[in-house]
N, C-alpha and C positions, 0 to 999 in steps of 0.2 A: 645229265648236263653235257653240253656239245666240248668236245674239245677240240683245240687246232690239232691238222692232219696237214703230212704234204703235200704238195700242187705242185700239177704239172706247169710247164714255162708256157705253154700255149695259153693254158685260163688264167694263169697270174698277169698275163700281158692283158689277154680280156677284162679281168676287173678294173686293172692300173686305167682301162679306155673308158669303162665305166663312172670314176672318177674325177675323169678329166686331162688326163693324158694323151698327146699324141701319139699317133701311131711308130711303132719302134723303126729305128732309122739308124745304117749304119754308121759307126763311130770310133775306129782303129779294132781293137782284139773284141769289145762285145758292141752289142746294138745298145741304143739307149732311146729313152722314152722322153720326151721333155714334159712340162708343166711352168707355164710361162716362161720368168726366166731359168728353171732349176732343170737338172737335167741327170735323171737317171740309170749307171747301167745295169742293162740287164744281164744277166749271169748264161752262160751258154748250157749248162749242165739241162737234162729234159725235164727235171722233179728237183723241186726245193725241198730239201727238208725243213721238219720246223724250225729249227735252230736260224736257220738259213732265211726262213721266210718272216720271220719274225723278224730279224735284223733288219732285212731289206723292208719291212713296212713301216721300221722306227726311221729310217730316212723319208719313207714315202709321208709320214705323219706328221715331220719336222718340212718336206714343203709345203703339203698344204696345211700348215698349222691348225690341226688341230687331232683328233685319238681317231682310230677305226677299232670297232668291238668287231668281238670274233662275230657276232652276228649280224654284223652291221658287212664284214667281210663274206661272212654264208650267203647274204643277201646279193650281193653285186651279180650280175651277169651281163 
């Protein structure tokens, strides 16, 4: 069975455009991604941890209302 693993800030920004996301756009100390009117930031560090990447996908989940599976996440490019 597949487990979450960390990701780099480059592919996590590419899945977020996947999505539906616009492309990241500076925003004071991080960049941030919008999705209509909600608005993302992204974290500067190069590799999320899980802990990290999970957190930031229960925001990403809570804009566009509704769940991302881990394989639904493996799938994005």
């Amino acid at each position: 069975m597949a487990k979450w693993a960390p990701c780099k800030r480059r592919v996590f920004i590419r899945k977020l455009a996947g999505l539906g996301f616009s492309p990241p756009e500076p925003g004071g100390r991080h960049f941030c991604m919008r999705y209509g009117t909600h608005t993302l930031a992204i974290p500067s560090n190069a590799e999320y941890s899980v802990p990290q990447l999970k957190a930031l996908l229960k925001e990403v989940e809570h804009m566009i209302v509704r769940k991302i599976s881990l394989q639904e996440w493996q799938s994005l490019d």
